[in-house]
C-alpha positions in Angstrom: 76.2 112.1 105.8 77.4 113.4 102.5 78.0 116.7 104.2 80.0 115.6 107.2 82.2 113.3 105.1 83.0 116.4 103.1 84.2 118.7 105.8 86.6 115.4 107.0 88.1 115.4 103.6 88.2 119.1 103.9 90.3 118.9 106.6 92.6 116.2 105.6 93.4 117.8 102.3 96.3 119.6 103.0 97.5 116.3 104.9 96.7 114.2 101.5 98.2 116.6 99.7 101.5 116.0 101.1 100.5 112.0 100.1 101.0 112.6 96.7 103.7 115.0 96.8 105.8 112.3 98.4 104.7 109.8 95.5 105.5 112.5 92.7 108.8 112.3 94.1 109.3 108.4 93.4 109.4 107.5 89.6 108.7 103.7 90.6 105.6 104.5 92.2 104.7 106.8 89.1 105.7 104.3 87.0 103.3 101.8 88.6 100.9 103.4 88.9 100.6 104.3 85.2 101.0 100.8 84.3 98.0 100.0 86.6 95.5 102.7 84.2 97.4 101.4 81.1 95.4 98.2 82.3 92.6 99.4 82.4 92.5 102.2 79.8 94.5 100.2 77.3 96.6 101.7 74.6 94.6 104.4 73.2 95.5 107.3 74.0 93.1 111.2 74.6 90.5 109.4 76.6 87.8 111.2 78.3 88.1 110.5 81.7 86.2 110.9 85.2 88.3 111.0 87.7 86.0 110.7 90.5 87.4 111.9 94.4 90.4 113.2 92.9 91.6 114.7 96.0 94.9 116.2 95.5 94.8 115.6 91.8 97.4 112.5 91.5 94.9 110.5 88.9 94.2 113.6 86.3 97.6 114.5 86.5 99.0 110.8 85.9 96.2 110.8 82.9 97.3 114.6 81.3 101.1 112.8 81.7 99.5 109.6 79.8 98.0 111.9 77.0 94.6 111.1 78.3 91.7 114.1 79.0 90.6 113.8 82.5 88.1 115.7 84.3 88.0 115.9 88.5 85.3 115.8 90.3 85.3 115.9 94.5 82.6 116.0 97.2 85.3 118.4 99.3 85.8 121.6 98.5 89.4 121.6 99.8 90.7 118.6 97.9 89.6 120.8 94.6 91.4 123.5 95.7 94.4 121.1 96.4 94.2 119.6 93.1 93.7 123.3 91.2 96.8 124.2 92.4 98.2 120.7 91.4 97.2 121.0 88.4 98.4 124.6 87.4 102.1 123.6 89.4 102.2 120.6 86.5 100.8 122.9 83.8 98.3 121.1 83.3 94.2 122.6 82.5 92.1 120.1 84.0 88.2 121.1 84.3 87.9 120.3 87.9 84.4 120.9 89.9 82.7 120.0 93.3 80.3 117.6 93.0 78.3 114.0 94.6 79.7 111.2 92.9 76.8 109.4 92.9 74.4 112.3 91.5 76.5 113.9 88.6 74.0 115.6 87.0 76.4 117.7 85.0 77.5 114.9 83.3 75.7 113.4 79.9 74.4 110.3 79.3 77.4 107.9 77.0 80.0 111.1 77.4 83.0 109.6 79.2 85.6 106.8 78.0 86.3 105.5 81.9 86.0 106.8 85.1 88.7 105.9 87.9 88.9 106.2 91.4 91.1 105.4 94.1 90.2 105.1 97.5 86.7 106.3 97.1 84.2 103.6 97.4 84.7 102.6 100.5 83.5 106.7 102.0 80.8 106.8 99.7 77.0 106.9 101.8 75.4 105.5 98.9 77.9 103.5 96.3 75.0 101.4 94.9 73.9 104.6 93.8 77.0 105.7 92.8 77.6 102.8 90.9 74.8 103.0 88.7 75.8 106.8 88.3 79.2 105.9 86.7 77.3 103.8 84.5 75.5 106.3 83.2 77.8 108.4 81.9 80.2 105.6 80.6 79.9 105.1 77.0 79.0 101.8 75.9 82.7 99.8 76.3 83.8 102.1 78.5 85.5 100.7 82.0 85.1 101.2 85.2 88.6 101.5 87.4 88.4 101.1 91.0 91.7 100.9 93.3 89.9 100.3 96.7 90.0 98.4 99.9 88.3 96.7 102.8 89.1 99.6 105.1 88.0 99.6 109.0 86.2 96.1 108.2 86.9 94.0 111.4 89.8 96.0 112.1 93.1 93.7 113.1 94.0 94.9 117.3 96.7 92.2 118.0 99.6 93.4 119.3 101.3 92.7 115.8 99.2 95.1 114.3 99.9 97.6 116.7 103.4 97.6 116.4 102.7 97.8 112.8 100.8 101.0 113.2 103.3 102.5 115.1 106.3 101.8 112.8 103.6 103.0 110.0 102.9 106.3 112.0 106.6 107.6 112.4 107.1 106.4 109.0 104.8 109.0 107.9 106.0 111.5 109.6 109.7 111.1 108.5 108.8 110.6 104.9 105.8 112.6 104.3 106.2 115.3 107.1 102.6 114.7 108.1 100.8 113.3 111.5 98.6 110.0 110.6 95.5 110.1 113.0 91.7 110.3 113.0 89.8 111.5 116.1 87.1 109.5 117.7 84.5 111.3 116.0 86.1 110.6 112.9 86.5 107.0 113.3 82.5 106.9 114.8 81.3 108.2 111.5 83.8 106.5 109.5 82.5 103.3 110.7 78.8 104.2 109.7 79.3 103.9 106.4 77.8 101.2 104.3 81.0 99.7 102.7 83.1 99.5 105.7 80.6 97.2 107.1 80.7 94.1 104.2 83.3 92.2 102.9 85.3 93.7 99.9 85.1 93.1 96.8 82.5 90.3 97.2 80.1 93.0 98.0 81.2 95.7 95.2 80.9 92.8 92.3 77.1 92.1 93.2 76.3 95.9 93.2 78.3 96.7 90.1 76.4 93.7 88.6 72.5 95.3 90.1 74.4 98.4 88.0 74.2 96.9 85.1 78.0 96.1 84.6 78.8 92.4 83.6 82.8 92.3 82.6 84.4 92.5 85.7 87.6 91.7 86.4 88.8 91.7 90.3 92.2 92.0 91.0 93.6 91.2 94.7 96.7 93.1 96.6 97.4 94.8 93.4 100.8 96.1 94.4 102.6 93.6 96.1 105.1 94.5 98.7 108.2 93.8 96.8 107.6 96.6 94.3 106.8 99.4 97.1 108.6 98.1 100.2 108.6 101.2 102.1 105.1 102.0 101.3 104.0 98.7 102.6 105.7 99.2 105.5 104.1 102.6 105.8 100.7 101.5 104.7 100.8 97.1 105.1 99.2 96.7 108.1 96.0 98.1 107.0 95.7 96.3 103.6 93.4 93.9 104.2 91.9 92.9 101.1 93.4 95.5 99.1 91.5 95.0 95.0 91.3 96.8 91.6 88.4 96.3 89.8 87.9 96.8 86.0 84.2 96.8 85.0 83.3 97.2 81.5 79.9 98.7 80.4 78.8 96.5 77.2 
């Protein structure tokens, strides 16, 4: 499944791409999202960091901003393209590579302050596997940063929702000069994978736990709609059970 998840990120870079253009464009959600990683990463500064299905870039270039060393890591070829040229636009040299996040075999044992991710779990075939990959390569104390949701789980059709979805959809296309859609196929094999089909977080904490985590701190609609009004009314209706999650390796 790996593959075929791939070549739909492939495809949707160039419309992710113009995701985070749109957000480099607003200092409050830069703002807010840097306080987010402060959370996690505290104060000290030139961490090593894994940013893990970087697409586009926007977490290593938020780290190189923050005086943090990131390196990017993405299953889709296109998304590392995306971010390449992301990253030299900034001016920033970030070490960026294709690669399975849950079989990073490049990556030493203890050799990375945190890894963060956002919006990654949930497309993952294996993320018990996964899980216990990022623990790996943690160094002991090192955290865990997940910004996640319980996406396509008992999908909301009431007519509220729809409405939603189509004041969400020309949204999009006003602000971000992009079309919002998946095709049928997409959704079908969208819908296969494992953490689309379990409640959120409830079922990341037990398998960060079976990884051998223990701290972990769970965090629930971690931007509320007041700070980012029109991205709530852009993304809203589909954050059900929107979490961040900082799990510490001891």
């Amino acid at each position: 499944m790996l593959r075929e998840i791939s070549k739909y990120w492939t495809s949707s870079s160039e419309s992710y791409d113009k995701v985070i253009q749109t957000q480099f464009r607003s200092k409050t959600t830069i703002n807010l999202w840097k306080q987010l990683l402060t959370k996690g990463l505290r104060v000290k500064s030139h961490q090593k960091v894994l940013d893990v299905g970087t697409g586009p870039g926007f977490f290593s270039i938020l780290l190189s901003q923050m005086g943090h060393l990131p390196t990017a890591v993405d299953a889709s070829q296109g998304m590392i393209d995306r971010a390449s040229q992301n990253f030299e636009h900034f001016g920033y040299k970030v070490p960026a590579y294709v690669g399975d996040a849950a079989d990073l075999h490049a990556e030493l044992d203890d050799s990375f302050d945190a890894v963060v991710c956002r919006d990654v779990v949930w497309t993952l075939p294996d993320p018990q596997k996964a899980y216990a990959e990022w623990y790996r390569i943690l160094k002991p104390g090192g955290a865990l940063i997940i910004f996640d949701g319980n996406y396509l789980y008992n999908e909301s059709r009431t007519v509220f929702r729809r409405l939603w979805y189509a004041l969400s959809w020309t949204l999009i296309l006003l602000t971000e000069k992009r079309i919002r859609q998946r095709s049928n196929q997409d959704k079908s094999m969208l819908s296969e994978l494992p953490f689309v089909n379990v409640l959120r977080p409830e079922a990341d904490e037990k398998a960060l736990i079976r990884a051998g985590f223990r701290s972990i701190d769970v965090q629930r609609n971690f931007i509320p709609a007041r700070a980012m009004p029109l991205n709530y009314l852009k993304y809203g209706y589909q954050n059900v059970n929107r979490f961040m999650i900082i799990a510490k390796k001891e």
